[in-house]
N, CA, C and O atoms as CSV, one atom per row, in Angstrom:
chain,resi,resn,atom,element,x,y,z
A,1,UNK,N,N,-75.533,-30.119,-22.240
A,1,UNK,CA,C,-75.428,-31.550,-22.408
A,1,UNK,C,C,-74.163,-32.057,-21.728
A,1,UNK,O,O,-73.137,-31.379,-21.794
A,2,UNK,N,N,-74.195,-33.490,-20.923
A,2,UNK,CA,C,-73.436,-33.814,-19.812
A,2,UNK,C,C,-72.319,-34.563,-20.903
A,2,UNK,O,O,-72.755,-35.646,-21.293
A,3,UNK,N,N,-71.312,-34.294,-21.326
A,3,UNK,CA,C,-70.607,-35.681,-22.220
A,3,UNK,C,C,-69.265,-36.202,-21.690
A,3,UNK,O,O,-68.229,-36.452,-22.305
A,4,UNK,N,N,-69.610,-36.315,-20.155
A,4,UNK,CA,C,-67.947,-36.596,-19.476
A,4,UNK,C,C,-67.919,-38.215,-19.659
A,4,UNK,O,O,-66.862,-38.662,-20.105
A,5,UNK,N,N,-68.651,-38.871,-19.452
A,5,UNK,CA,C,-68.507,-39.982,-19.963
A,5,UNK,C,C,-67.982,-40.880,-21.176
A,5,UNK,O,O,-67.332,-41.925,-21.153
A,6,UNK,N,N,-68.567,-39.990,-22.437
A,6,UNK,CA,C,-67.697,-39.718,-23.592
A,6,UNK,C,C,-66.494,-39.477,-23.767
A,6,UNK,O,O,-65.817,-40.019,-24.640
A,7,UNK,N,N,-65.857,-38.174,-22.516
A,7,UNK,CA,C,-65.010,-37.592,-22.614
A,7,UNK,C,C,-64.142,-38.669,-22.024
A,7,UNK,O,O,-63.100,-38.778,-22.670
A,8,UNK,N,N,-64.226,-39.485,-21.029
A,8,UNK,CA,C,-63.480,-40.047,-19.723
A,8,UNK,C,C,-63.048,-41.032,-21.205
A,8,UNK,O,O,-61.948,-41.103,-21.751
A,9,UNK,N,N,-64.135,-41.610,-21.524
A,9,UNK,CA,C,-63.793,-42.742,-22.307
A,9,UNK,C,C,-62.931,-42.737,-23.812
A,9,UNK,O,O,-62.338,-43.662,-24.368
A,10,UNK,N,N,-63.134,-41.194,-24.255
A,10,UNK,CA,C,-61.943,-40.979,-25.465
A,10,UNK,C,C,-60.902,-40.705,-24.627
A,10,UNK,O,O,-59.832,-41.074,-25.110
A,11,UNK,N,N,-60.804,-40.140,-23.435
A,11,UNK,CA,C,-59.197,-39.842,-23.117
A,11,UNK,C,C,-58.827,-41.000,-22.410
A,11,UNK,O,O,-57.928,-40.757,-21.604
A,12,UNK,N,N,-59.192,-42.148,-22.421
A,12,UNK,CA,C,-58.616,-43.451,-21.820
A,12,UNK,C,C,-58.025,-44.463,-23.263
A,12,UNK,O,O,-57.058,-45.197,-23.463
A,13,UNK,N,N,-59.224,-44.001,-24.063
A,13,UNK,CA,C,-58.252,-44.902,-25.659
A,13,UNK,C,C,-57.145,-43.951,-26.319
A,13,UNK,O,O,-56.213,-44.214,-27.078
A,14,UNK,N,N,-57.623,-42.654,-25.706
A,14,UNK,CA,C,-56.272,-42.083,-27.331
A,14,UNK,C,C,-55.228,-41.907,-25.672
A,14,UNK,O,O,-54.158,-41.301,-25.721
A,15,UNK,N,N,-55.522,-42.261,-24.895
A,15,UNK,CA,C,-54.167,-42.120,-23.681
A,15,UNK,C,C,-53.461,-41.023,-23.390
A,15,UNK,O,O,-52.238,-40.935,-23.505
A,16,UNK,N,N,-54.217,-40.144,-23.000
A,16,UNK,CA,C,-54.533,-38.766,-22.813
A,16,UNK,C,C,-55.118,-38.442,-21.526
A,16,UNK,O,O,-55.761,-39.108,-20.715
A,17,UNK,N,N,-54.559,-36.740,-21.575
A,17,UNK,CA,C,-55.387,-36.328,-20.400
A,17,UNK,C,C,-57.086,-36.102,-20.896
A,17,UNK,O,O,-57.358,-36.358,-22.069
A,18,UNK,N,N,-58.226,-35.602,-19.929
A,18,UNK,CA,C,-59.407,-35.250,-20.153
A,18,UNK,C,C,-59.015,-33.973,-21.065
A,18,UNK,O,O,-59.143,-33.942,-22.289
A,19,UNK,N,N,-58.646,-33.198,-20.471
A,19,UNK,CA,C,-58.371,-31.599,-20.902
A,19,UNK,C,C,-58.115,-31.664,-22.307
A,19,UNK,O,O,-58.623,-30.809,-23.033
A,20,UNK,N,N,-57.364,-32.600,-22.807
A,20,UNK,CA,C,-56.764,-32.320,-23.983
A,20,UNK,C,C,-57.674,-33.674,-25.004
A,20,UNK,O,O,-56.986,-34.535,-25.553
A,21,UNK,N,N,-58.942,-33.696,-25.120
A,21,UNK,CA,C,-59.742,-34.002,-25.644
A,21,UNK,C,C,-61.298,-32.953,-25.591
A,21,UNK,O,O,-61.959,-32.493,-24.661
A,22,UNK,N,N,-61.419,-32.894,-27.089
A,22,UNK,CA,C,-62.038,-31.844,-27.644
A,22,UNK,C,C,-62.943,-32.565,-28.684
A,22,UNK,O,O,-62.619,-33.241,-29.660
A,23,UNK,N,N,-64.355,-32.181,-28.126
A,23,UNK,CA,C,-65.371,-32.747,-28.724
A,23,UNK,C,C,-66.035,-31.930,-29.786
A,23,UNK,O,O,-66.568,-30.878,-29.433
A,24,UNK,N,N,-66.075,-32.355,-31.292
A,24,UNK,CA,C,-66.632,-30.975,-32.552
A,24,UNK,C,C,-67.606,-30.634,-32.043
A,24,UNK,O,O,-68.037,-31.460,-31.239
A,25,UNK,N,N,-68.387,-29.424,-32.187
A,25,UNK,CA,C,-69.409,-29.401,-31.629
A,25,UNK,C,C,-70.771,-29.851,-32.766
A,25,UNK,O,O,-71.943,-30.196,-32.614
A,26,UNK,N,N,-69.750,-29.596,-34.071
A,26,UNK,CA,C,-71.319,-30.274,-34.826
A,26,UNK,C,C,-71.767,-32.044,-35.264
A,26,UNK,O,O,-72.700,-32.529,-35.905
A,27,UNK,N,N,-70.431,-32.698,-34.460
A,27,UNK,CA,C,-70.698,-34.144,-33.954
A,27,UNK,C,C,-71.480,-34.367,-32.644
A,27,UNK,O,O,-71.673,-35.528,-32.283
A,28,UNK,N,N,-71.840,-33.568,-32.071
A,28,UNK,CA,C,-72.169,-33.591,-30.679
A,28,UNK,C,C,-73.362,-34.960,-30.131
A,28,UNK,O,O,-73.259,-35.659,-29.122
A,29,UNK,N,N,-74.691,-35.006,-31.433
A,29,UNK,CA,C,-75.235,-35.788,-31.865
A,29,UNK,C,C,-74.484,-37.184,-31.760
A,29,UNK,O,O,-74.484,-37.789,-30.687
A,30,UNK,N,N,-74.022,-37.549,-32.572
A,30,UNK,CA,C,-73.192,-38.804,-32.846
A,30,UNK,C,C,-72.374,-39.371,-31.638
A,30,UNK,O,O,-72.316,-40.565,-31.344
A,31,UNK,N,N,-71.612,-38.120,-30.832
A,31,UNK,CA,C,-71.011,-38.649,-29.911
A,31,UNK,C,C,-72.032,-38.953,-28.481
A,31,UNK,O,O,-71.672,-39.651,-27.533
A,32,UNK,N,N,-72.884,-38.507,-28.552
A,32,UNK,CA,C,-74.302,-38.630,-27.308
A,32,UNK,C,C,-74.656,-39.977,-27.673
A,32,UNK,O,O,-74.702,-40.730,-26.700
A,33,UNK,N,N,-74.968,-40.602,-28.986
A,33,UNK,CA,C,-74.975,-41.700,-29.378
A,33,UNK,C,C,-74.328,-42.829,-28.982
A,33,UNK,O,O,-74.982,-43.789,-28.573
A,34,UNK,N,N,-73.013,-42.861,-29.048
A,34,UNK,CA,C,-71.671,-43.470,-28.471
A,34,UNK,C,C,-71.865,-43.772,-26.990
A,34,UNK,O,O,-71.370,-42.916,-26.256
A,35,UNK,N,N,-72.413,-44.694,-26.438
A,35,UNK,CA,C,-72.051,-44.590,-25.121
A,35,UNK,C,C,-71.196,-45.495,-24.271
A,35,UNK,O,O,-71.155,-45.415,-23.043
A,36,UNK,N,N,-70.447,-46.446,-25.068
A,36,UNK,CA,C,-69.585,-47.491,-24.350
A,36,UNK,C,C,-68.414,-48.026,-25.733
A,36,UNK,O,O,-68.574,-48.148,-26.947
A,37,UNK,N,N,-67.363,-48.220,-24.909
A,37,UNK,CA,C,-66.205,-48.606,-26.187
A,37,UNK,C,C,-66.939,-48.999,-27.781
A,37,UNK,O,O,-66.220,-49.283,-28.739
């Protein structure tokens, strides 16, 4: 499952690198859900 989009978009609010955002894996669901602020 592709979740860079997710990813791009939590490490732009918590103001962070990509790398250092870490997705649970048993939210994985919920965050596929999420697709814009």
């Amino acid at each position: 499952m592709n979740l860079t989009v997710q990813r791009r978009l939590a490490a732009k609010i918590l103001k962070c690198g990509l790398d250092r955002v870490w997705i649970d894996p048993e939210h994985i669901e919920d965050v596929k859900m999420a697709m814009t602020r």
